[in-house]
C-alpha positions in Angstrom: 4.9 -5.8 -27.5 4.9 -2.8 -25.2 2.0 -0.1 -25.7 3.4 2.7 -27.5 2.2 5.2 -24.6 3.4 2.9 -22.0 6.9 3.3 -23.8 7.1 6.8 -24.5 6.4 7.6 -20.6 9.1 4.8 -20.0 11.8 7.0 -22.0 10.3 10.0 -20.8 10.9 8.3 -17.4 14.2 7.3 -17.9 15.2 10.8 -19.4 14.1 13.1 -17.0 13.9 11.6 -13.0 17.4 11.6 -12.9 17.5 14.8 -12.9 14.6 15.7 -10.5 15.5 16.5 -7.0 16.0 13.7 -4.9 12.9 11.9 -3.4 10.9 13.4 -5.4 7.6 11.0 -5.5 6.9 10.6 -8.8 10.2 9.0 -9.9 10.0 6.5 -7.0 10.5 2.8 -7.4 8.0 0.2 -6.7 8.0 -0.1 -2.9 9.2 -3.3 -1.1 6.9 -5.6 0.8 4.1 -4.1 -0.7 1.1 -4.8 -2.5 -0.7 -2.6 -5.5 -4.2 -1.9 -4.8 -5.5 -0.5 -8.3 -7.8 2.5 -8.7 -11.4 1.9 -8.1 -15.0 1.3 -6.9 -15.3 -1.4 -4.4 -18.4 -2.4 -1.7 -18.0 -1.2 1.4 -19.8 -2.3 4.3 -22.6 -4.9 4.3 -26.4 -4.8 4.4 -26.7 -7.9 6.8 -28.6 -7.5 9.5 -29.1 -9.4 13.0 -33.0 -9.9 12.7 -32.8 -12.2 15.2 -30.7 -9.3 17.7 -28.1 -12.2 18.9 -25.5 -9.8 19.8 -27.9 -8.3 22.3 -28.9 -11.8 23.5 -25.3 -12.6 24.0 -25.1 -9.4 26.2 -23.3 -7.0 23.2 -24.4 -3.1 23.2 -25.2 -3.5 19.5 -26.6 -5.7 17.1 -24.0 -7.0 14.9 -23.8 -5.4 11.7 -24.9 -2.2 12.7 -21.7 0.1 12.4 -21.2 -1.7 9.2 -23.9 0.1 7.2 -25.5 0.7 5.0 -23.4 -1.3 1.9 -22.1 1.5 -0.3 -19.7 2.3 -3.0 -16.2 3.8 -2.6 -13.8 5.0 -5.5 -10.3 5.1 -4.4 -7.1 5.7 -6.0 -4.6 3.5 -6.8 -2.4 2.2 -3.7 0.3 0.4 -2.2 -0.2 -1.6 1.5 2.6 -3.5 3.4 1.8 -7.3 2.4 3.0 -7.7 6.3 1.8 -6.4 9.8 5.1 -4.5 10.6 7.3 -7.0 13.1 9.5 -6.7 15.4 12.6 -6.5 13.5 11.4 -3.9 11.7 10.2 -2.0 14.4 13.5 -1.9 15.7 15.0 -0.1 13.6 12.5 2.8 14.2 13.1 2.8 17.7 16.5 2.8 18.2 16.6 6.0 15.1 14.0 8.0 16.8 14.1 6.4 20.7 10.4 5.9 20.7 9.1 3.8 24.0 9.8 0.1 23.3 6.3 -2.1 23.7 5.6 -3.8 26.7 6.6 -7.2 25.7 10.0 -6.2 25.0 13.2 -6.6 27.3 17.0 -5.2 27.5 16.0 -2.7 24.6 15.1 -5.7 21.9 11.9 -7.8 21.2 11.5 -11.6 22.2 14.4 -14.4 21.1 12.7 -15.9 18.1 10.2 -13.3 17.3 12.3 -10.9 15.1 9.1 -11.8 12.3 6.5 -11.8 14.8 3.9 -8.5 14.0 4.8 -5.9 16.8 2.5 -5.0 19.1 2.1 -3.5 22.5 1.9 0.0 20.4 -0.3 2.9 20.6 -2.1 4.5 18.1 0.4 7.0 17.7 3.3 4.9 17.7 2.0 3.5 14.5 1.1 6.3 12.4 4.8 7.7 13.5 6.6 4.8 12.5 4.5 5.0 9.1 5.9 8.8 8.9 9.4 7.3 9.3 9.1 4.9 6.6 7.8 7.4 4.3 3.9 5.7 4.6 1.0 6.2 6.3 -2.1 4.2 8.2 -4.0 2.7 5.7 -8.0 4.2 5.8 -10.6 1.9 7.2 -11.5 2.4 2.9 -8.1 1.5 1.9 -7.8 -1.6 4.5 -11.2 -3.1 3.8 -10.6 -2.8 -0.1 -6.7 -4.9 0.4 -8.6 -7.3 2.3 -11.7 -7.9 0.1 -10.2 -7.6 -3.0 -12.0 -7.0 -6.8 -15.1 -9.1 -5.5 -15.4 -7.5 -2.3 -15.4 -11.4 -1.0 -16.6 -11.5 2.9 -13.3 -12.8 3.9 -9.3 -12.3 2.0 -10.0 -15.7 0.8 -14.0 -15.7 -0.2 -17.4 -15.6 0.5 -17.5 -18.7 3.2 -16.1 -18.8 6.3 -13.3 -21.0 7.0 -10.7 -20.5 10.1 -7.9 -22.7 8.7 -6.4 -20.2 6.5 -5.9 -17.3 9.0 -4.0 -17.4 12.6 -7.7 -16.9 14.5 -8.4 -18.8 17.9 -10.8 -22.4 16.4 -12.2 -22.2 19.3 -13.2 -21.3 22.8 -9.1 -22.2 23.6 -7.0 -19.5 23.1 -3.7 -19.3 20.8 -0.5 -18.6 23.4 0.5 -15.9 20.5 0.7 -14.5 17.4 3.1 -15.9 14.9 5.5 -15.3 11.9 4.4 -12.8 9.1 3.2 -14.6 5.9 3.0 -18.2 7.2 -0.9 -18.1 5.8 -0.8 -18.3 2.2 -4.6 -19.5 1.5 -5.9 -16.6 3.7 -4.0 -13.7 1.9 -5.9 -11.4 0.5 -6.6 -11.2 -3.9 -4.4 -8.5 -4.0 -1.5 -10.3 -1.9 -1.8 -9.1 1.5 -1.0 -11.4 4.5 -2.7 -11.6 7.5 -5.5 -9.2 7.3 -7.4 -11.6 9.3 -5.8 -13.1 12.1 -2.5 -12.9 14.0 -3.2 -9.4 15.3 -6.1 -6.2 15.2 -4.5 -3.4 13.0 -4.8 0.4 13.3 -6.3 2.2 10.8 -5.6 6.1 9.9 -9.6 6.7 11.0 -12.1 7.4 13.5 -14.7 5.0 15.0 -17.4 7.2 12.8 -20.6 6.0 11.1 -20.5 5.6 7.4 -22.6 8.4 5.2 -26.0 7.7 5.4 -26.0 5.0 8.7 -28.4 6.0 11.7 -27.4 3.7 14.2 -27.6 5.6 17.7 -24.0 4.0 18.9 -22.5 6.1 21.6 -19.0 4.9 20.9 -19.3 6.9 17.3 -16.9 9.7 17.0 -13.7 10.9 17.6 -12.6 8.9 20.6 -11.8 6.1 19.4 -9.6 4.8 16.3 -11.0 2.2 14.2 -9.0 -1.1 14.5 -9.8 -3.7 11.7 -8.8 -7.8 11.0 -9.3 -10.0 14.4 -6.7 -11.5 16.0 -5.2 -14.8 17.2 -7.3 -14.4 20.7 -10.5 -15.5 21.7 -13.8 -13.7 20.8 -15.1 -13.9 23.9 -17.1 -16.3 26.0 -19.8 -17.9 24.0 -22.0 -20.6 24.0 -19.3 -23.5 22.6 -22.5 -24.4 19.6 -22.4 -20.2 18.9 -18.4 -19.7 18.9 -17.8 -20.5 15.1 -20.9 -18.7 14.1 -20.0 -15.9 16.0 -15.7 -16.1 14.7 -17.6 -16.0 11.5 -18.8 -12.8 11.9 -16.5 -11.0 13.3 -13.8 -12.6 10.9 -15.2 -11.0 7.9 -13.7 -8.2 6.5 -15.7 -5.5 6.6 -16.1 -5.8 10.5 -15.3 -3.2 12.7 -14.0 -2.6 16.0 -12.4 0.1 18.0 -10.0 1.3 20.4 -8.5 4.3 22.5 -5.7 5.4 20.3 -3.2 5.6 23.8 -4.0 2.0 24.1 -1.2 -0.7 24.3 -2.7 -4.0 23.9 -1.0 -7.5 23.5 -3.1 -8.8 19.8 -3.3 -4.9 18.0 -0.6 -4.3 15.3 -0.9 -2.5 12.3 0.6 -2.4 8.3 1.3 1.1 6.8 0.1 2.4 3.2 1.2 4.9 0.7 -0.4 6.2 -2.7 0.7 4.3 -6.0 2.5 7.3 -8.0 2.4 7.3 -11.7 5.7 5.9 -12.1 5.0 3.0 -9.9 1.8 2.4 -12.1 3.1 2.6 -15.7 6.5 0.8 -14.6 
């Protein structure tokens, strides 16, 4: 039986939207391709460290870990975020309405035969947050991203605590994947709150800056607003490690509070992105 608050905002609903001005946000219906992300505290971050300074051994500026801390709370709002990295087809659509540069990959005006689901990529930072403006969205925050991916638990990776590369599109080794792939083909690596591909397939912007976290005192010289953070790995390499170290290493960097980073003019063959938007109180009590 229906709460009697729930039902008297339902008829109060049903009542009055109609005859609020078009578009107005409140009397919006539950968005398409999206997931809910309820209202909140979640961990962000991590308190690992790299006592053993690998990353510097294998030649990396930073330990590992570093721009992740220190573990901390965050409260968000309620949310929605696309369940999909937005593909090609979609992207389309947005191009040919606003005549935004196509992405590198593309020929004759359209994206590769076969790859109408693929994620797009090839676009800049600012190609994304536009085409989230168009759809009536946004770039998710580096809070908002990390939250979809680790769910309630704040698990290490969309589908637990222990690493396992089966379940996301993520090179298994030093051998390269040719290419991303379909949209949702993962189903064991989505996310508790129904997200696909938050690891693997391609990187995805994010609304932020490459900034430290309150209360973090790493002396990283990328820190600031140069960069925009880029979140979720991608179905290329890692990079050229030891062949014993590769998995250990995928495993870090396949968790999902890792961060990395980019120059937001940057056009690169694995970096997509998803969009966001806030959950109204319609949304919520429908």
């Amino acid at each position: 039986m229906p709460r009697p608050e729930r039902s008297v905002l339902l008829i109060v609903t049903a009542l009055f939207c109609p005859l609020l001005p078009l578009g107005l946000t409140g009397c919006e219906k539950k968005p398409a391709e999206m997931v809910r992300v309820p209202a909140g505290e979640f961990l962000m971050g991590t308190d690992e460290a790299d006592a053993d300074n690998e990353a510097l051994e294998f030649g990396l500026p930073h330990p590992w870990y570093e721009d992740e801390h220190p573990l901390h709370r965050v409260n968000l709002p309620a949310f929605y975020i696309d369940a999909y990295e937005v593909t090609n087809e979609k992207y389309k659509r947005f191009v040919d309405a606003v005549k935004r540069p196509l992405p590198d990959d593309w020929m004759n005006g359209t994206y590769p035969e076969g790859q109408a689901r693929f994620p797009v990529a090839y676009v800049t930072w600012f190609d994304a947050d536009e085409y989230c403006r168009w759809a009536g969205k946004r770039l998710p925050t580096e809070e908002e991203w990390e939250k979809a991916a680790r769910g309630p638990d704040s698990f290490k990776y969309p589908w637990g605590n222990l690493f396992n590369p089966a379940p996301a599109h993520i090179s298994k080794g030093p051998v390269m994947f040719a290419s991303a792939v379909a949209v949702g083909q993962y189903e064991r690596g989505k996310s508790p709150y129904g997200a696909y591909d938050m690891i693997g397939n391609v990187w995805e912007w994010t609304a932020g800056w490459y900034q430290p976290y309150p209360g973090n005192e790493a002396k990283n010289e990328n820190f600031g607003r140069v960069f925009r953070a880029t979140r979720g790995l991608s179905f290329m390499g890692i990079g050229h490690y030891p062949p014993d170290a590769y998995m250990k290493v995928a495993a870090i960097i396949a968790r999902a509070s890792f961060r990395s980073y980019d120059y937001p003019n940057s056009r690169l063959t694995d970096l997509g992105f998803r969009c966001a938007r806030p959950a109204m109180w319609y949304d919520v009590v429908m």
